[in-house]
N, C-alpha and C positions, 0 to 999 in steps of 0.2 A: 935837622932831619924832619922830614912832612910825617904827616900820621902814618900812611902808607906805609914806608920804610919799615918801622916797626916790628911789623908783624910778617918780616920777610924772612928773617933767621928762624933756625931750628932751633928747639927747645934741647940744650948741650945735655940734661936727663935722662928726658922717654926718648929724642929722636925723634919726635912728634911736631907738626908747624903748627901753631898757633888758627885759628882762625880769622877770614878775616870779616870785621865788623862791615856790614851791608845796611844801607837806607836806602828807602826806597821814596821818592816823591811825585807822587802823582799814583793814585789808587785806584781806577777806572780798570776796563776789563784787561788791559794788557798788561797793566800795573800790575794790579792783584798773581799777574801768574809770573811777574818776578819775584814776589814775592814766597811763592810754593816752590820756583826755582832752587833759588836761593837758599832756604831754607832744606833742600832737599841735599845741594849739596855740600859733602864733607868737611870742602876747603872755608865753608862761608858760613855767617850766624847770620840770619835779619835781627837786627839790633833796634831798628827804629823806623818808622813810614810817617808820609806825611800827609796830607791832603785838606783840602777847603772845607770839602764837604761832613759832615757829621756822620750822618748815615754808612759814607766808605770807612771811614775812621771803626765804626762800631763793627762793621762785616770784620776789618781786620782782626778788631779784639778776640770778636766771638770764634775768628780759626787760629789766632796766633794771639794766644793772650800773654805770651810771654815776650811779647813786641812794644816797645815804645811809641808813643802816638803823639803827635802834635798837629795842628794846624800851621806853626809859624818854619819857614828854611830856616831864621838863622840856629832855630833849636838844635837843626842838624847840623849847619856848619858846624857849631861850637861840640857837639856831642864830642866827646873823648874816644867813646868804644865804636866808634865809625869811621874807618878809615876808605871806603867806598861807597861812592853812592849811584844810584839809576834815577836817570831824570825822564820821566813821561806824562810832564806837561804839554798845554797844547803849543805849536812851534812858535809862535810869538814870543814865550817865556822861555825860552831852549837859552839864550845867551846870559840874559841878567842872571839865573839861576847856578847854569855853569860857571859862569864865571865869580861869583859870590861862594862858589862850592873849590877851587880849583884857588882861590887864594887863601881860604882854609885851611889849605894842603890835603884836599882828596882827590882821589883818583875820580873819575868820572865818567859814566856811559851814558851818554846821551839818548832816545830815540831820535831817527831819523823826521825831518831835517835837521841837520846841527844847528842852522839857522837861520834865519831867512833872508840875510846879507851877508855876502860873502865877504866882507869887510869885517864884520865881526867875528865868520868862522875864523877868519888870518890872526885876529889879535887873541882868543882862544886858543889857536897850535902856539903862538908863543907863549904865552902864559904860560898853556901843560908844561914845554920844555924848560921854562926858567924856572918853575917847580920840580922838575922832575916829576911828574904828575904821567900818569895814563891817560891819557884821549882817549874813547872809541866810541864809533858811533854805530848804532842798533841798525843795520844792513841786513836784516836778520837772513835774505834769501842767499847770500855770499858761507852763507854754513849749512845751505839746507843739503842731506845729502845726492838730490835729485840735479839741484845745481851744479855738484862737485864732477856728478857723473859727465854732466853734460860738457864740462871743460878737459874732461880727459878726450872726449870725443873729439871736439872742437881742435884741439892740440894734436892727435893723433892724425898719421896717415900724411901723406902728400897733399893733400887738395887745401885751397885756400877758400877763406869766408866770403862770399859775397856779399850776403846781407842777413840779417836779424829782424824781428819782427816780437811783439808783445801784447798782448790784449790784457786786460784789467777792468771790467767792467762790476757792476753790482748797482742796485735799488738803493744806496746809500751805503754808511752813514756819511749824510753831511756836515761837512763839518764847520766851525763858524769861524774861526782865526784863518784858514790858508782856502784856498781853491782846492777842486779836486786833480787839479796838474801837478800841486806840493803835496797834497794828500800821496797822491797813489804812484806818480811816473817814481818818483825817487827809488824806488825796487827796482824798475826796469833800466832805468839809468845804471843801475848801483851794480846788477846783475850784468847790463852789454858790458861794464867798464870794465868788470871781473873776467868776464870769456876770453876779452878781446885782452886785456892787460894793455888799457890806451885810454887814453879822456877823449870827446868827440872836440873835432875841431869847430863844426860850423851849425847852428840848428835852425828849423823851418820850421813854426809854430802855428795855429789854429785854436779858439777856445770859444765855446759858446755857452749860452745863461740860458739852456731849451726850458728850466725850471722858473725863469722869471726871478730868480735870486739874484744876490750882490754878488756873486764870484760865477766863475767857471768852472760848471759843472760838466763838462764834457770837453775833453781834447784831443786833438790829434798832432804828434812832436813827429818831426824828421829828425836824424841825427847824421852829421858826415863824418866819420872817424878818417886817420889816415888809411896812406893806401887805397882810397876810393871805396872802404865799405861805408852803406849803407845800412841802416836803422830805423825802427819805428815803433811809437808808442802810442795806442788808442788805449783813453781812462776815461770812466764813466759813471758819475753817482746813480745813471738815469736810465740802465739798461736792465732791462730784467732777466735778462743770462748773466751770470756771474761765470768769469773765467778769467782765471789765472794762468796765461798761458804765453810761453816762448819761444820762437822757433828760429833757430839757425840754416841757413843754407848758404851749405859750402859746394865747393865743384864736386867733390867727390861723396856727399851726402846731402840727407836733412834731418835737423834734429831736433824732437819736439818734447818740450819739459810742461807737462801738465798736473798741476799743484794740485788738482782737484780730482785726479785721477787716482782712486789708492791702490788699482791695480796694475797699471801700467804707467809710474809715475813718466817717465822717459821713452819714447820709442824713435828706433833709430832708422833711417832710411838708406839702405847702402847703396846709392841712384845717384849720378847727375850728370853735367857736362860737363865738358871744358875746351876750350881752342887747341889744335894741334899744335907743335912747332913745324911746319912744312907751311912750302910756298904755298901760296894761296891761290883758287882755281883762278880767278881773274879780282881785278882792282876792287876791293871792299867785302870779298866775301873768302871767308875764310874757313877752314875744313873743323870740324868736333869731332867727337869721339864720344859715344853716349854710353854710360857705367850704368851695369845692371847688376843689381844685389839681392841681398834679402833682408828684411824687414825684422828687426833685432828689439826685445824688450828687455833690456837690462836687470839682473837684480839690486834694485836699491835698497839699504842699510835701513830697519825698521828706525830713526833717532828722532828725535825731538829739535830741528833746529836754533829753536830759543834756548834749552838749554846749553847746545854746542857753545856756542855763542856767550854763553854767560860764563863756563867753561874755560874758551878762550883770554875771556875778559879778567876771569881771576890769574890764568897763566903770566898774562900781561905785566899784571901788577907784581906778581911775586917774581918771576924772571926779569922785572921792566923790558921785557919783549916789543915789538915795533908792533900795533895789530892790525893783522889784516883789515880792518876797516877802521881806521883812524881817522883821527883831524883831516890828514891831508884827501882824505877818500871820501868825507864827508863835505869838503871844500870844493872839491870838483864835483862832486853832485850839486850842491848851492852855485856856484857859477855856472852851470849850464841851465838849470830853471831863473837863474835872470837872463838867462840869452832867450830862454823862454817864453818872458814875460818881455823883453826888449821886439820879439819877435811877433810877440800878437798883438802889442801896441801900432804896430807897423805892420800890418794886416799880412803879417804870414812870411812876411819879406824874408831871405836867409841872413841871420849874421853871426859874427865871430863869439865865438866863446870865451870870455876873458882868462887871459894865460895860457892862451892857443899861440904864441908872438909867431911863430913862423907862419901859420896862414895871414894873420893879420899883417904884417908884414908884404907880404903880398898881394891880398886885396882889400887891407886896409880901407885907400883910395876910392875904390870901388863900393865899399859897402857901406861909406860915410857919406857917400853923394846920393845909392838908393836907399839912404834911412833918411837924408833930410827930402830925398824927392814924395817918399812915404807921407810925410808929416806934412 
């Protein structure tokens, strides 16, 4: 039986479930609020955190001094009264860490990226499974509840998607392990994957150093999902508008999620087009029909995404529930930023998404002759 397991029965006495023991590793600003998470909720005790630096270690003591502190994982591995832990180190450490935590027998939340080879996310989902282990990975915006709205819209109604759109921009933080393509698209990835309920088959990539840095501070992603929608993702360490922002247009709407907006997180467009079924007046031109609506601001639910999330994440373990952002969700985000990075090597070129086999299948042929004519 893994540590997990454990603390899944009810106490046969009070009727009371035990809590479950939380570590937390990696103590930086996002850490730190798993940390108050955690602790705030019912289901969970923070038991122990971990981090390099001294100074986060001492912040923790002086708000949670009845928290265990180390510098070294395997303290946490080995810890007894931990039977989950959160990894929010920087994404080069995502794999070694997990998987050193996940042969321990803990359950484990990753932040986003799971990892920065999608070869190592594959041997991570087996592990969790031959452990019986929880996967999931920190998607934090697949719980916001602005996002939630926007899939009821998306889903609702007749009209189908055309395409999607995302901006992501901010004056940093730079970061020093990944680019700002692995920094920041993986939200917008993580979010089209959750609307549409489909991984992109094909991507078109773009990335520039306007900073003179070692990585890519600025990019621009195409994404071609089935069905002919289209997708796009601009991220930016380097722009001085910060926006967080998504927008769907389908034939029978447009639908815009503005994270930075706390009055009108969501607004809805009830406007678009679409092709008639009738003949068409002569050869190439064909009749619309133009939808005129009204202009709708949804009420969205006052909640704390990160918490949902964290929420979720103990559900998981104690039901061993499938979770909404798991290994496998976390996999197909890592396989499409190496189509990403396959794509800006190749100055922009389109190619396949690894585990897309039916498009590759298809232009396979084709896209192996314009990567080696690229090169």
């Amino acid at each position: 039986m893994n540590a997990g397991a454990k603390v899944v029965e009810f106490n046969e006495i009070s009727g009371i479930r035990p809590q479950l023991g939380i570590a937390i590793i990696g103590c930086g600003y996002w850490g730190m609020n798993y940390v108050r998470i955690f602790n705030e909720l019912l289901d969970s005790q923070v038991r122990a955190v971990c981090d390099q630096k001294a100074e986060r270690l001492r912040e923790v003591v002086r708000r949670f001094p009845h928290v265990y502190f180390t510098s070294e994982v395997d303290e946490i591995t080995s810890h007894p009264g931990v039977d989950a832990v959160i990894v929010c180190t920087e994404a080069t450490t995502h794999y070694d860490i997990t998987r050193r935590l996940l042969l321990a027998g803990k359950h484990v939340l990753v932040e986003k990226p799971l990892t920065t080879r999608s070869t190592d996310a594959e041997e991570l989902i087996e592990l969790a499974e031959s452990r019986s282990a929880t996967l999931m990975v920190g998607h934090t915006f697949v719980f916001n509840a602005g996002i939630r709205k926007v899939k009821e819209y998306v889903r609702d109604g007749n009209g189908r998607v055309y395409y999607l759109y995302a901006r992501r921009t901010n004056l940093g933080p730079i970061r020093r392990d990944v680019d700002a393509l692995w920094d920041l698209a993986p939200h917008d990835i993580a979010i089209f994957n959750h609307l549409l309920d489909e991984s992109p088959i094909w991507v078109s990539a773009v990335g520039g150093k306007v900073l003179r840095n070692c990585r890519h501070d600025v990019g621009f992603i195409s994404l071609g999902y089935p069905d002919n929608v289209l997708a796009h993702v601009h991220v930016s360490w380097a722009d001085p508008d910060k926006a967080r922002e998504v927008v769907v247009v389908k034939s029978d709407r447009r639908i815009v999620f503005d994270d930075l907006n706390g009055v009108e997180q969501v607004r809805v467009c009830e406007k678009g087009v679409m092709p008639l079924d009738q003949e068409p007046l002569n050869y190439g031109e064909l009749r619309f029909q133009i939808r005129e609506g009204d202009i709708i601001s949804p009420r969205i639910e006052p909640v704390e995404p990160l918490k949902d999330q964290c929420r979720h994440f103990l559900e998981c373990v104690r039901g061993k529930k499938r979770p909404v952002s798991g290994g496998l969700e976390g996999l197909g985000v890592v396989r499409v930023l190496e189509a990403v990075n396959r794509s800006i090597e190749c100055k922009g070129i389109q190619v396949a998404v690894e585990g897309q086999t039916h498009y590759v299948h298809e232009h396979g042929h084709a896209l192996e002759s314009a990567v080696s004519a690229a090169r």
